[in-house]
C-alpha positions as CSV (number, residue, x, y, z in Angstrom):
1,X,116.0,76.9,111.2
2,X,113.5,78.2,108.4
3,X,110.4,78.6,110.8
4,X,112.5,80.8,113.1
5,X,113.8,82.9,110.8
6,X,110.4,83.1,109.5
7,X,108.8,83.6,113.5
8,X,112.0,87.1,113.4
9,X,110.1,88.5,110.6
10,X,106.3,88.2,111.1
11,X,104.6,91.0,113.4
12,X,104.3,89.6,116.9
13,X,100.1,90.2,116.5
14,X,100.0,87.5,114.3
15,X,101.7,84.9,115.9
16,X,99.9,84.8,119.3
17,X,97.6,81.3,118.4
18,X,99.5,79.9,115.9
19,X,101.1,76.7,116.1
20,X,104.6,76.7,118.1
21,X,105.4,73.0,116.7
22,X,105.0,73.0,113.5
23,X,107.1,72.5,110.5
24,X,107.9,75.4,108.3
25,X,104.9,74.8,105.6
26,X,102.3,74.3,108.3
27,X,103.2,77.4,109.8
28,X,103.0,79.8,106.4
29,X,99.8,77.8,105.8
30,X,97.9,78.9,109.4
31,X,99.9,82.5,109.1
32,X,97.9,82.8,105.8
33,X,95.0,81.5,107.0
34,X,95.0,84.6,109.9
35,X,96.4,86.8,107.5
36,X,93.1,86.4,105.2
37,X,90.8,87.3,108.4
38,X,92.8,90.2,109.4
39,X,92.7,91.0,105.7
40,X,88.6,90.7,105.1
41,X,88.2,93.0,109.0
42,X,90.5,95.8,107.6
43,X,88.2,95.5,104.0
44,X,84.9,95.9,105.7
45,X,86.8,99.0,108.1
46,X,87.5,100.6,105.1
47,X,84.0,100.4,103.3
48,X,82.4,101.7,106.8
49,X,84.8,104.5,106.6
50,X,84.1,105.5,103.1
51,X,80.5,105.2,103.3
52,X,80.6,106.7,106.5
53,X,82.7,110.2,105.7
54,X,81.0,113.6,105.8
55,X,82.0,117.2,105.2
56,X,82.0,119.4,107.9
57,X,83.4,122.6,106.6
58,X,86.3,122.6,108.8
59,X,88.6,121.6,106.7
60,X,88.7,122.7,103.1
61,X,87.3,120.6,100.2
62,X,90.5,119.6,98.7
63,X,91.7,117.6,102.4
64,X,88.2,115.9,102.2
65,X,88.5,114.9,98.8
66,X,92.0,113.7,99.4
67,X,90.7,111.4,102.3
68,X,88.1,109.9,100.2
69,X,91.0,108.8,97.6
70,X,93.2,107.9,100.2
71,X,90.6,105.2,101.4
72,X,89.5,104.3,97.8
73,X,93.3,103.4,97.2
74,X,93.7,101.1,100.1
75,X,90.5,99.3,99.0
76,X,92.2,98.5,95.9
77,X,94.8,97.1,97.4
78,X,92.3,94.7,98.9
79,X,91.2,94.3,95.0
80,X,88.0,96.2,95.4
81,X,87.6,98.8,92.8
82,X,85.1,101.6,93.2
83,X,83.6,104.1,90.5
């Protein structure tokens, strides 16, 4: 009963491999396992981003600014801190 309720509330991109016979534990245990990869790809996006950004002068200096802060804060989520 637990690992369907759990199965209802996990988006359906991160089930697709995972184990459909499995007791609730073993599940949560592969989920985090994936959940760490997905984790690390969306870390190493971000840092291309960031390093990546240039100013075109379409947009004004504030927006661009904003952007760069915008990125740095989701890389702290992912406990990465940046001067």
């Amino acid at each position: 009963m637990n690992l369907i309720a759990i199965k209802k509330t996990v988006s359906e991109h991160l089930l697709s491999g995972l184990p459909e016979k499995a007791i609730a534990k073993e599940f949560l245990n592969a989920l985090g396992k994936r959940y760490q990869v997905s984790n690390d790809v969306e870390s190493k996006c971000l840092m291309k981003q960031l390093t990546n950004i240039r100013y075109d002068n379409a947009r004004g200096v504030r927006e661009f600014i904003m952007k760069m802060v915008h990125i740095q804060t989701k890389l702290k989520s992912h406990q990465i801190d940046l001067n």
